[in-house]
C-alpha positions in Angstrom: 15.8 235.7 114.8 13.8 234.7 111.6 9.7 234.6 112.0 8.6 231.4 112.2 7.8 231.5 108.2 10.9 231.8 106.8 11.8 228.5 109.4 11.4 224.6 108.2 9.0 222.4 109.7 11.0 219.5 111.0 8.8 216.3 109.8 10.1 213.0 111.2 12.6 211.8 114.1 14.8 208.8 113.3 16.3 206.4 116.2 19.2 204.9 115.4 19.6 201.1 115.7 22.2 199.3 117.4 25.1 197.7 115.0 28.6 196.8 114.5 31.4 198.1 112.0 34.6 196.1 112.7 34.6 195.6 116.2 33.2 198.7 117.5 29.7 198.9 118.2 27.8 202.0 116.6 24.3 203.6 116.5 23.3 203.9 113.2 20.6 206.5 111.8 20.8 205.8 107.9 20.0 204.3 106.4 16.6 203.3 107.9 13.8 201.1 106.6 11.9 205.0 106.4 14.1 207.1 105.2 17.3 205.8 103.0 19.4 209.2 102.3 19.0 213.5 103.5 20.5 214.7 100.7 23.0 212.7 99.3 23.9 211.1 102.4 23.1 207.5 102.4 25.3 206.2 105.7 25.3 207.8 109.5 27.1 205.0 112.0 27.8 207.1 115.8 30.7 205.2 117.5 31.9 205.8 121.0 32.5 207.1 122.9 34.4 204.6 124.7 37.3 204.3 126.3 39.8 200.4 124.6 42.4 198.8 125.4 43.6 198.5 121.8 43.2 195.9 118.9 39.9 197.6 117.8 39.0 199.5 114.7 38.1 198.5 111.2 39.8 196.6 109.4 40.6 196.5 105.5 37.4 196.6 103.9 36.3 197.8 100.1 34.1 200.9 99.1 32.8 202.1 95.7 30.3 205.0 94.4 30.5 206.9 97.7 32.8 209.2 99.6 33.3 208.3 103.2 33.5 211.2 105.9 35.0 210.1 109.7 34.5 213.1 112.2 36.1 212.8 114.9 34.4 213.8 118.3 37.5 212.5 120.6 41.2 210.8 120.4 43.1 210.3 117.3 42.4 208.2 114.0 44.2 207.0 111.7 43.7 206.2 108.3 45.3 203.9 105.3 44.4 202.8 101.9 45.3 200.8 99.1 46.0 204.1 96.9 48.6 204.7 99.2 47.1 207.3 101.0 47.5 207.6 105.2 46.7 210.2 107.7 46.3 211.3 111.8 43.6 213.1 112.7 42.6 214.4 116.5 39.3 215.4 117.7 37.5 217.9 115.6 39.5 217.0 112.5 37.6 214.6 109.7 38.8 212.0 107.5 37.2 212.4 103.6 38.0 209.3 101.1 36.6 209.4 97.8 36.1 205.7 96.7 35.5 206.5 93.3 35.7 203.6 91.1 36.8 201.2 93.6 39.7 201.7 97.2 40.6 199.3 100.1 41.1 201.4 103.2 41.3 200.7 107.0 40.7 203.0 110.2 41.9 202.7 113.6 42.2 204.4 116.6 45.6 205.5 118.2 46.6 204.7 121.5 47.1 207.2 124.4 50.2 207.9 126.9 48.1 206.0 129.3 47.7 202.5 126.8 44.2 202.9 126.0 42.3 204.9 123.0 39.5 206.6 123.1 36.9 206.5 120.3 34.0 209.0 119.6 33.0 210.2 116.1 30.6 209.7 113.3 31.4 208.1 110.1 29.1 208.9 106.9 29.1 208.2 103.3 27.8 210.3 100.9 26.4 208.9 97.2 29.0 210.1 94.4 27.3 211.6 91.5 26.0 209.5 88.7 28.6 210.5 86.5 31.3 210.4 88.8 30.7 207.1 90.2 33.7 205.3 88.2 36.1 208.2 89.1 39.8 207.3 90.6 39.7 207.4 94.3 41.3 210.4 96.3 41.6 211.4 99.8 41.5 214.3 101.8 42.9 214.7 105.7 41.3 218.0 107.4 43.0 218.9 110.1 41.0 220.2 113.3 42.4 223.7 112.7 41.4 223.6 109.2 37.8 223.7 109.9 35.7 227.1 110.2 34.7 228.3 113.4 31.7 230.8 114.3 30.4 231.5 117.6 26.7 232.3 117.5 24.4 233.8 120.5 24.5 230.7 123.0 26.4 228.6 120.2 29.3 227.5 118.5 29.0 226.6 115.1 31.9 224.3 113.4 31.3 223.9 109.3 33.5 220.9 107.7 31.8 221.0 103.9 29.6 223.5 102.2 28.4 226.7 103.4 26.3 227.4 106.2 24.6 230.7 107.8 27.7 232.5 105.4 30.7 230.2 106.4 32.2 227.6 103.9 34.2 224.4 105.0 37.4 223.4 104.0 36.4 219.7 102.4 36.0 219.6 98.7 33.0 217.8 98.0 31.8 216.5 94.7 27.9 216.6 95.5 26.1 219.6 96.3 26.4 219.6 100.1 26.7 220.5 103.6 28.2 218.9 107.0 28.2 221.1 110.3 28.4 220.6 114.0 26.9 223.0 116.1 27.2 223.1 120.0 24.4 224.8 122.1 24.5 226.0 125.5 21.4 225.1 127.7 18.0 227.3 126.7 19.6 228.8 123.7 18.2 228.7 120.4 20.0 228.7 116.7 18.6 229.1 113.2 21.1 228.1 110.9 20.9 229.2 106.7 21.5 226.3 104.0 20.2 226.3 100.3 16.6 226.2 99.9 16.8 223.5 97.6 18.5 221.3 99.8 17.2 218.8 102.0 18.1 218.6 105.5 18.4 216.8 108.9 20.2 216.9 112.4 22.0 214.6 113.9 21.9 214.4 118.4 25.5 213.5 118.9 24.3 214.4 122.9 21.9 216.2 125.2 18.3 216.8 123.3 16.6 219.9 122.3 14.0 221.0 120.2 14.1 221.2 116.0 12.2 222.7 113.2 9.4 226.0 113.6 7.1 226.3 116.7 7.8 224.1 119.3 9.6 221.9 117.1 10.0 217.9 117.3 11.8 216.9 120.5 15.2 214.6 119.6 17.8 213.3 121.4 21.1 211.2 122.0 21.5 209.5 118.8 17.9 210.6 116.6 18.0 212.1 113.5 15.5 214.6 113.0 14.7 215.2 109.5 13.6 218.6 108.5 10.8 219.5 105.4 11.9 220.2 102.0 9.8 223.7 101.6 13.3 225.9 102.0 13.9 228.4 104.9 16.1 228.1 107.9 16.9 225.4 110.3 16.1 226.3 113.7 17.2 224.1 116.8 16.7 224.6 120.3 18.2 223.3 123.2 15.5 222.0 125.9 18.1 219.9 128.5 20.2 221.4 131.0 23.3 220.0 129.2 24.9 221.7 126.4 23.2 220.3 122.3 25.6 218.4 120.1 24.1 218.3 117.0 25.3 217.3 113.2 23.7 219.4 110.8 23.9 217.3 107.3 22.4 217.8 104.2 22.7 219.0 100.6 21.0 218.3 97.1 19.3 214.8 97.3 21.1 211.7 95.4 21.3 210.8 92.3 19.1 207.6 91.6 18.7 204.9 91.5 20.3 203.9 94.6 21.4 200.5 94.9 23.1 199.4 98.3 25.3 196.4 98.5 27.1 196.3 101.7 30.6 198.9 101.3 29.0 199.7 97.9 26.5 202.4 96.5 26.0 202.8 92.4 23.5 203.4 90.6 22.7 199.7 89.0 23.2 196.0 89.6 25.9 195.8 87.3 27.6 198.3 88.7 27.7 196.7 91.9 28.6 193.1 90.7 31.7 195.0 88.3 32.7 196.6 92.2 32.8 193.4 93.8 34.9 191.5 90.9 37.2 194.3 90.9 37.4 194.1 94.4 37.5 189.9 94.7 40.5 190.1 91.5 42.8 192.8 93.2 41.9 195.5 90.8 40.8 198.2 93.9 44.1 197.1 95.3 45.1 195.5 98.8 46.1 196.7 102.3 47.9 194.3 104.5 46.5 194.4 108.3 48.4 197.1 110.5 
């Protein structure tokens, strides 16, 4: 265990506010009136979990300047675009679309053998690079399998992008970055490694624990706590009797100016207005309702 001054200070707890994308209803974390990105995340919605009767999901809908992650917690997803792209993924798997320049996609998810579908994940976006913001769109399906595993004292550490504590994800990211969900049992404690440079925050997908050096700030179900920017380790402890889920996210901070306009992130006006007449004149493309 690190002393206490190689470990972060954790500096502010965000609650997530109650919204809706498509016809789910989510929590959402970021952005928030005090803090619009960690890193070069700008977008944190928690769905589920819930248990539908089918028909729900989102829709076809535009995105430009970002890349947009879905981790799944439970079921199956399913993705589609209008770059003719598609992919299945099951829980623990993630869905990664680089919008680039401009995409139409839609996500839904997949029925069970009994007729109904459960739904539990997190969906982010993360800003593209200033110079990358105009890029063609891609896509990326990462299996569950696909994603490193490392079990910890009292923890189990799954790492989807970047490298943490050593241990690299499979995603290919185009921003300096980091994405990693780390279960821990009841009274344990984990201190995890990222870059110094980069800034960083945790994500309570359930149960509530402790974060940042000393006693740490106390978080729980669906706060983001947001850790200093001095370097050093990020240290979470579990204080419930039920085992921490927790989204470690983070990475070198965005590349300004951010301007938000609903599905799109660039870096000007004119970017955003050129996004929405590509998207209103067919240019991103179009994807017919499944």
């Amino acid at each position: 265990m690190a002393n206490a001054a190689s470990v972060r200070v954790a500096q502010q707890v965000i609650a997530s506010q109650p919204a809706s994308a498509g016809t789910l209803s989510v929590r959402r974390a970021l952005p928030d009136r005090s803090r619009k990105a960690v890193g070069p995340w700008v977008f944190l919605d928690h769905f589920g979990p819930a248990r539908l009767a089918g028909g729900d999901g989102v829709g076809p809908h535009p995105h430009a300047g970002i890349e947009t992650v879905t981790y799944l917690l439970e079921g199956r997803n399913e993705h589609r675009d209008s770059a003719g792209h598609t992919g299945i993924v099951s829980a623990g798997g993630a869905q990664w679309m680089t919008a680039g320049r401009g995409i139409v996609h839609a996500e839904r998810p997949l029925m069970e053998s009994n007729g109904e579908a459960i739904v539990h994940g997190i969906q982010l976006w993360t800003s593209l690079p200033r110079s990358l913001k105009m890029m063609p769109p891609g896509y990326q399906r990462i299996e569950a399998s696909a994603i490193a595993q490392v079990h910890l004292p009292g923890a189990r550490l799954r790492v989807v992008a970047g490298e943490v504590s050593g241990v690299r994800g499979p995603a290919e990211a185009l921003m300096p970055l980091f994405l990693a969900h780390a279960t821990i049992e009841a009274g344990a404690r984990i201190a995890l490694e990222v870059a110094p440079c980069f800034e960083a925050g945790a994500y309570v997908i359930a149960g509530e624990g402790a974060f940042g050096s000393g006693d740490g700030l106390p978080a729980r179900t669906g706060e983001l706590a947001v850790y200093a920017d001095e370097g050093g380790l990020l240290e979470a402890a579990n204080t419930g009797r039920e085992p921490l889920e927790a989204l470690f996210l983070g990475g070198a901070a965005a590349e300004g100016p951010l301007v938000f306009h609903g599905p799109f992130v660039m870096n000007s006006v004119e970017q955003v207005r050129a996004a929405e007449i590509a998207f209103r004149t067919g240019r991103m493309g179009t994807l017919a309702e499944s």
